[in-house]
C-alpha positions in Angstrom: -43.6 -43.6 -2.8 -40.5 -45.3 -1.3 -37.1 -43.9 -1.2 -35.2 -45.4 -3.9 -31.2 -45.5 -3.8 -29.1 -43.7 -6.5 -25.8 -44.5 -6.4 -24.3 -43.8 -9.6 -22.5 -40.7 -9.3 -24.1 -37.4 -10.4 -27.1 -34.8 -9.3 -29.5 -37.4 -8.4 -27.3 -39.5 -6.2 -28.6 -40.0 -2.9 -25.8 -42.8 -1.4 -22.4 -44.2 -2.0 -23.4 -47.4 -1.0 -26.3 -49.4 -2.0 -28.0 -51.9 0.2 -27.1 -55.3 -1.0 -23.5 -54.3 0.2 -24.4 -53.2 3.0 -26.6 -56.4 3.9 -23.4 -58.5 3.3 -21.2 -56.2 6.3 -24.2 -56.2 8.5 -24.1 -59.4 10.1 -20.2 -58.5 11.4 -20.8 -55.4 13.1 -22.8 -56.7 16.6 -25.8 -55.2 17.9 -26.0 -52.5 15.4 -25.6 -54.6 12.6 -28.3 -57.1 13.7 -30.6 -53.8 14.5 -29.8 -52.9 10.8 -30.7 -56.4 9.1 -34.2 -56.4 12.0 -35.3 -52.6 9.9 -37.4 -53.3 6.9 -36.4 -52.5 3.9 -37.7 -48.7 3.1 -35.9 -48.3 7.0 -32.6 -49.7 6.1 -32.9 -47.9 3.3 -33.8 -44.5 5.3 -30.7 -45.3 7.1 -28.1 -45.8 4.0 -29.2 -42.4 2.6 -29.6 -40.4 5.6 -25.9 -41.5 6.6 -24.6 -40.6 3.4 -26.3 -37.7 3.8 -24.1 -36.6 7.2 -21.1 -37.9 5.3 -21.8 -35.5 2.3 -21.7 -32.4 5.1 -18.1 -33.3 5.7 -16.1 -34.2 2.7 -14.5 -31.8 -0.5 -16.7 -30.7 -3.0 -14.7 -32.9 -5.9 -15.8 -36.4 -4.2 -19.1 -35.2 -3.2 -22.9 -36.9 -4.5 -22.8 -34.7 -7.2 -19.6 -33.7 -8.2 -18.0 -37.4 -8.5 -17.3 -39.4 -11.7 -16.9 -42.2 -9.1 -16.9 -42.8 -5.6 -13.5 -43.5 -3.4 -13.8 -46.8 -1.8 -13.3 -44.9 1.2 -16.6 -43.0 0.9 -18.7 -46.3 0.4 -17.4 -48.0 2.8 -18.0 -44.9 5.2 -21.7 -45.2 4.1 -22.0 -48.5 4.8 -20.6 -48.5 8.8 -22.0 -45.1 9.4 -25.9 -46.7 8.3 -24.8 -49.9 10.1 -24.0 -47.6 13.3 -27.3 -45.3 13.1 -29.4 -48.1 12.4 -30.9 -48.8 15.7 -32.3 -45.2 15.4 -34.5 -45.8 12.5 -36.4 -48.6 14.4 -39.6 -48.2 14.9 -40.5 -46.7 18.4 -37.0 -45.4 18.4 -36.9 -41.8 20.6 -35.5 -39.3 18.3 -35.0 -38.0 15.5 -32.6 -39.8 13.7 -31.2 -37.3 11.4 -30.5 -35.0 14.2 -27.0 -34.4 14.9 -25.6 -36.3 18.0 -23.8 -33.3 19.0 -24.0 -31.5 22.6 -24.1 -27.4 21.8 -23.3 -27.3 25.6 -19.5 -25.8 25.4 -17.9 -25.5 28.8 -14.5 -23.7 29.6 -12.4 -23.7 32.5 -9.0 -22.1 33.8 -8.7 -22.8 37.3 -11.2 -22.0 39.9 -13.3 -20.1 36.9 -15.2 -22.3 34.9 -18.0 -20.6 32.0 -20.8 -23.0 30.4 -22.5 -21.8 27.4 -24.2 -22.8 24.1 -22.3 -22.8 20.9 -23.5 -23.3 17.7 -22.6 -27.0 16.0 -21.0 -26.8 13.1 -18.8 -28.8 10.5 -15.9 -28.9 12.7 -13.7 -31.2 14.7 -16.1 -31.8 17.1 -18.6 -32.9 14.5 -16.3 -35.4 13.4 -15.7 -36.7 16.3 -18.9 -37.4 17.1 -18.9 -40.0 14.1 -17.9 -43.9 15.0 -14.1 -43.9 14.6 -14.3 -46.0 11.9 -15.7 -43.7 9.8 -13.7 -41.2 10.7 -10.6 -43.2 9.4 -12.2 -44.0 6.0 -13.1 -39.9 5.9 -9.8 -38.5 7.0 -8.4 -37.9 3.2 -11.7 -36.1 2.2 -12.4 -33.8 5.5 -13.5 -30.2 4.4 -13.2 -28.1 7.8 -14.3 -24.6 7.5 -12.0 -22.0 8.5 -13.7 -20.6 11.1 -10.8 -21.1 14.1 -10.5 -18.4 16.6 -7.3 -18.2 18.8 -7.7 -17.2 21.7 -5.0 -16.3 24.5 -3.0 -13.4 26.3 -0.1 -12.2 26.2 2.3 -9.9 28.6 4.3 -6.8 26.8 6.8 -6.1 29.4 8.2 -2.6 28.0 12.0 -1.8 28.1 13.6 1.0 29.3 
């Protein structure tokens, strides 16, 4: 059985933004938007609900999927660039997986001649966020939910007096 779209707000939503509207910005966003209108219709559809989806991971509980009574313009239109922008994943042949996160886990650090490369954890972060199109990141800014998870890190000198 197909995926079907549910955008009315409430438990069984699945998208902000349903497909006809996203049909209609297709054909102004380039490549990707020609790769999106090329996907047949369960694909595009794949697409529109697996990038709300990733949007869902990143904004505040009140204008979430489930929690809405309606959904911010902002939100839909997120869903609609951020399907437009992941579409050329969800063709078929495409390598990948493409509700993976395109996020490197390789972290690396360097103060002058010492430099430390390691693997750390992705989370819902700025990093994450930036990984987004910056479109999307514009129409999410009001409804980010960061965790608080920031760990300063630094040095310091006490010099004692006499």
């Amino acid at each position: 059985m197909p995926l079907t779209l549910v955008t009315t707000p409430g438990p069984t939503a699945n998208a902000y933004a349903d497909r006809a509207s996203v049909l209609a910005l297709a054909p102004y966003r380039g490549a990707p938007g020609l790769a999106f209108l090329e996907l047949t219709e369960d694909q595009q559809v794949s697409a529109i609900a697996s990038a709300a989806a990733e949007i869902e991971s990143f904004v505040v509980v009140g204008a979430t999927l489930a929690q809405a009574t309606a959904f911010p313009v902002e939100l839909v239109r997120a869903n609609q660039e951020l399907a437009i922008a992941r579409a050329p994943q969800f063709v078929d042949g495409a390598t990948g997986d493409p509700l993976a996160p395109a996020i490197s886990t390789i972290k690396r650090d360097k103060v002058g001649e010492l430099e430390v490369e390691f693997f750390a954890p992705t989370t819902t972060d700025t990093a994450s966020v930036k990984a987004l199109p910056p479109v999307v990141q514009r129409y999410l800014t009001r409804f980010l939910q960061l965790p608080i998870t920031s760990v300063g890190y630094g040095s310091s000198i006490a010099v004692r007096g006499s």
